[in-house]
C-alpha positions in Angstrom: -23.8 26.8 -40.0 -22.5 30.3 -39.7 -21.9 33.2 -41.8 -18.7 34.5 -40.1 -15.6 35.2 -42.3 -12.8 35.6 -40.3 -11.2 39.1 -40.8 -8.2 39.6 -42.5 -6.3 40.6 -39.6 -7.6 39.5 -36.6 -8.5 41.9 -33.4 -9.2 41.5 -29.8 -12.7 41.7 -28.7 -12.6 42.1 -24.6 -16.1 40.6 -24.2 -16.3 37.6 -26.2 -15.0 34.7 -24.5 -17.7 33.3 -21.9 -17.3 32.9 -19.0 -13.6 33.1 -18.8 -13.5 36.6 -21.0 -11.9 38.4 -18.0 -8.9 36.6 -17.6 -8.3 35.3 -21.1 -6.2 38.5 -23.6 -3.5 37.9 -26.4 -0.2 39.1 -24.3 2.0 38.1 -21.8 3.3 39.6 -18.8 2.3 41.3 -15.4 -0.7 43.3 -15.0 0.2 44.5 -11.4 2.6 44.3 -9.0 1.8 41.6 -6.3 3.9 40.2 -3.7 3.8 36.4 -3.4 4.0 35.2 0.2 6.6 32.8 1.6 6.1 29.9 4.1 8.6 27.9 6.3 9.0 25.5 3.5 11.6 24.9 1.1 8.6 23.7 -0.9 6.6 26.6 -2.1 3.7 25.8 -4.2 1.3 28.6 -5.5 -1.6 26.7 -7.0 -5.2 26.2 -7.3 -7.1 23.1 -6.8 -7.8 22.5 -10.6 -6.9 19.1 -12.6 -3.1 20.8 -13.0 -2.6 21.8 -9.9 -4.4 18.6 -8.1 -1.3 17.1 -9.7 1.6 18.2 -8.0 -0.7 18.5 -4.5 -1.0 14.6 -4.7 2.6 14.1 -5.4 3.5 15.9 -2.6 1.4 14.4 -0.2 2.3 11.1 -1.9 5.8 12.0 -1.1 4.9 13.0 2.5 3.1 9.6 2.7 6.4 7.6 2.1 7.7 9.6 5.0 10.0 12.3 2.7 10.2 15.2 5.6 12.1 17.6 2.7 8.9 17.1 0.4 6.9 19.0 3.0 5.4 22.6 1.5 3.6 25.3 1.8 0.8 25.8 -0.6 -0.9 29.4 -1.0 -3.8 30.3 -2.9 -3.6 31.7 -7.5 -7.1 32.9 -7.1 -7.4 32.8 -11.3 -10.7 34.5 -11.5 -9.6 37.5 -9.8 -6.1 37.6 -12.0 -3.4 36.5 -9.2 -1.2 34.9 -11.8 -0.7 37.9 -13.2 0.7 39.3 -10.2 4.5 40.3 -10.6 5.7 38.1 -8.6 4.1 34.7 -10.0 5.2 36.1 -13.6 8.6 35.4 -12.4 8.0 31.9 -11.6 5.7 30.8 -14.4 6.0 33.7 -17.3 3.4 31.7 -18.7 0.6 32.9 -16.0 -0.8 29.6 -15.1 -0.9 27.5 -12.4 0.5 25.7 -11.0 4.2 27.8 -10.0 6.6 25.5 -7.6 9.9 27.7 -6.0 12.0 25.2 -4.3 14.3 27.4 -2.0 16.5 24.1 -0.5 18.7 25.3 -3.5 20.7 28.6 -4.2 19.5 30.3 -5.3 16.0 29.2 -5.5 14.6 27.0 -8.5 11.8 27.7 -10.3 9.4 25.6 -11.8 6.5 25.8 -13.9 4.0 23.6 -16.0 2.6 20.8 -14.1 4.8 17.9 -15.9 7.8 19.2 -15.2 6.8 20.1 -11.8 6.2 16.2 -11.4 9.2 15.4 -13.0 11.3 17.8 -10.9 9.8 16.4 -7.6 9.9 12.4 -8.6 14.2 13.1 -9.6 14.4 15.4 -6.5 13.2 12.6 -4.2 13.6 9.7 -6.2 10.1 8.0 -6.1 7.6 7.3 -8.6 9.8 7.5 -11.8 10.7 4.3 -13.0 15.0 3.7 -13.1 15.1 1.1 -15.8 15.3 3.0 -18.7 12.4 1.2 -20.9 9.8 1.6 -17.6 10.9 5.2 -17.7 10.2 6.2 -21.1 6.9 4.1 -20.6 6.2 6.8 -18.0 7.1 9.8 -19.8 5.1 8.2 -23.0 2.1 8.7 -20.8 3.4 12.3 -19.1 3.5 13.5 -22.1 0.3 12.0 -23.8 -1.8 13.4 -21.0 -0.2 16.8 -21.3 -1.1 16.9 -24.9 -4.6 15.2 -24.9 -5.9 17.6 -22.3 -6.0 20.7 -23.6 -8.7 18.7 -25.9 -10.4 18.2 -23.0 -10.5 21.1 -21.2 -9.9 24.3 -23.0 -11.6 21.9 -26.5 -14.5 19.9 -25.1 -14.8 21.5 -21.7 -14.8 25.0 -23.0 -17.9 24.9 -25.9 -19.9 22.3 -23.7 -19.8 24.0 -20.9 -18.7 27.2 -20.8 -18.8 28.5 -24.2 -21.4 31.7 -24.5 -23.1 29.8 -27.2 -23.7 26.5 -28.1 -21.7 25.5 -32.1 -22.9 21.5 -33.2 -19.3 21.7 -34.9 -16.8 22.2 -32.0 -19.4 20.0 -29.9 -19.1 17.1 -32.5 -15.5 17.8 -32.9 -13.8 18.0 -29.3 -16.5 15.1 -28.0 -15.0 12.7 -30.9 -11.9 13.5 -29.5 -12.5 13.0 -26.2 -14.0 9.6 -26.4 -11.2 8.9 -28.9 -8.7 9.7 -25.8 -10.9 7.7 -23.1 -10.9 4.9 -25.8 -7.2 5.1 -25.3 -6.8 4.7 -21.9 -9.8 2.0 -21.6 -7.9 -0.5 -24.1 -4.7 0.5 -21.9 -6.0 -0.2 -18.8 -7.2 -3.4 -20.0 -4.4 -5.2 -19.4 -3.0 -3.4 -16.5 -3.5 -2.1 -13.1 -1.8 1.3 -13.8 -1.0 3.3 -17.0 2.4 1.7 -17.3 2.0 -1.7 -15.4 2.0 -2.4 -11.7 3.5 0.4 -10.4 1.8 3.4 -9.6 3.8 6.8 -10.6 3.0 10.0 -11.8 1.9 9.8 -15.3 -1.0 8.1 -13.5 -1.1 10.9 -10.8 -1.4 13.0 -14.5 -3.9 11.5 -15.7 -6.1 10.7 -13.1 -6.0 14.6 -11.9 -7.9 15.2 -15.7 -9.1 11.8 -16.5 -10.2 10.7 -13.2 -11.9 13.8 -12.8 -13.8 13.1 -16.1 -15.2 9.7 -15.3 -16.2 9.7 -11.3 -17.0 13.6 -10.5 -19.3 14.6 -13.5 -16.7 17.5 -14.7 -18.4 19.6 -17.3 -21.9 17.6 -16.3 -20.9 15.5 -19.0 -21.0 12.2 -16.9 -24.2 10.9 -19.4 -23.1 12.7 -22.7 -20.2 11.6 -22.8 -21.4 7.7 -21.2 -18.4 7.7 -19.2 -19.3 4.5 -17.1 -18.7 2.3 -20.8 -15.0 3.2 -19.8 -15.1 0.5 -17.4 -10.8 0.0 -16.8 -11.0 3.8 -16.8 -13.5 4.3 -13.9 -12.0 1.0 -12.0 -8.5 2.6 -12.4 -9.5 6.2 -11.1 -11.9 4.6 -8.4 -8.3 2.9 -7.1 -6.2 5.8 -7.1 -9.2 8.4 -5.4 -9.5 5.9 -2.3 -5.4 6.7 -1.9 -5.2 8.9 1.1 -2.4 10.8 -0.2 -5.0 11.7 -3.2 -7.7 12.9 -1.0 -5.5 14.9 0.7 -4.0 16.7 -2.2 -7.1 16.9 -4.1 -8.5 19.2 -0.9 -5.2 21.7 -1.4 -6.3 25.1 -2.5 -10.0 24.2 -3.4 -12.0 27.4 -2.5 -15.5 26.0 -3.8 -17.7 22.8 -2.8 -18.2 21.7 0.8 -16.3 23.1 3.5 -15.1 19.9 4.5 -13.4 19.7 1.2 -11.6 23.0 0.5 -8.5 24.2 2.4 -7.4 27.6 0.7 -3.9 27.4 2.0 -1.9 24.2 3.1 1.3 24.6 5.6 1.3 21.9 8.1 0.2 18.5 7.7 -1.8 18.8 10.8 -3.2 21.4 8.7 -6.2 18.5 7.6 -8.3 16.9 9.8 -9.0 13.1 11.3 -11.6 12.3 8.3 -9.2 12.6 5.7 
């Protein structure tokens, strides 16, 4: 229990907000001017190797894996601790200041876009893989597109945030975002029960969605939740994201502008795919 009262008009206190304090603040826009860099590419990604960005890095390798030579990219580095996407120039891409921000320059003039589902979207009707054609498959996919991009803030910025990260520890928001989370996981399990993928046989990219958050959840201990949350009692969950990390394609993207773990995993910038090496 807690004796706050919220105020009567609410007011921005700089130094609350945990770990994340620095970056978080109740406008929009620039905070400096910043000039992005541009690659050879059409294909230019500005990212970071979190859940949402691990997204659109696995599509695109996926992409490059079925031999598409126009999906090929150049993929530089939102450091989002230090405030890059609050940089002028990745405002104008992604006025929302998050990653990841795609500017596809085979058009003219260039297209933006921004918000990890529509990136996907953009990239499987660009180049015509992993987005069902029948109609009914389709809105199967974008059932599950869009049920991941609404679960996971839940996840993340919900359970993620006051287990992990939050300055101090509430039983309510615990309680109430871990319900939820094992509601969501619950979801998928009794899914994935009866199929290989999220929408049947066929692999696409509301599984490439999911597993990037998901996936993450069940096999790498994100939050160090792995016991709290008994994530092995998800069995079709773990068997499903255990199939789709063995892809090569996923281990490749899942390496693209990772700055922390071991060396062997991180690549800050991505440009060629000679750019990874033989063990990948």
């Amino acid at each position: 229990m807690t004796d706050y009262t919220p105020p009567e008009v609410w007011t921005w206190d700089k130094d609350n907000g945990g770990q994340f304090s620095s970056i978080n603040r109740p406008i929009a826009g620039a905070t400096q001017e910043a000039v992005l860099p541009i690659g050879k590419h059409p294909l230019q990604l500005y990212s970071l190797a979190t859940p949402n960005g691990v997204k659109v890095t696995v599509m695109l390798e996926e992409l490059l894996a079925l031999g598409h030579k126009g999906a090929e990219y150049d993929a530089y580095l939102i450091n989002i601790g230090n405030g890059d996407q609050f940089g002028s120039d990745f405002v104008a891409i992604n006025p929302n200041s998050k990653i990841p921000a795609l500017l596809d320059h085979s058009t003219d003039p260039a297209t933006r876009v921004f918000e990890s589902g529509a990136i996907l979207i953009y990239l499987a009707e660009k180049f015509g893989e992993f987005y069902p054609e029948d109609p009914s498959a389709r809105a199967e996919c974008l059932s599950w597109l869009m049920w991941q991009m609404g679960s996971a803030p839940y996840l993340g910025g919900g359970f993620g945030h006051f287990y992990a990260y939050a300055p101090e520890k509430f039983e309510y928001p615990i309680n109430r975002y871990t319900m939820e989370v094992k509601r969501q996981l619950d979801v998928l399990n009794r899914n994935l029960s009866e199929r290989r993928y999220l929408c049947g046989d066929d692999y696409n990219i509301s599984d490439m969605a999911t597993y990037a958050w998901y996936g993450a959840l069940v096999l790498n201990n994100v939050y160090d939740a792995e016991k709290f949350l008994d994530v092995a009692s998800y069995q079709h969950v773990v068997r499903w994201a255990t199939e789709i990390a063995d892809r090569p394609a996923v281990k490749r993207g899942r390496r693209v502008n990772r700055s922390w773990g071991p060396e062997e995993k991180r690549m800050l910038e991505r440009h060629d795919a000679s750019d990874f090496d033989a063990e990948v």
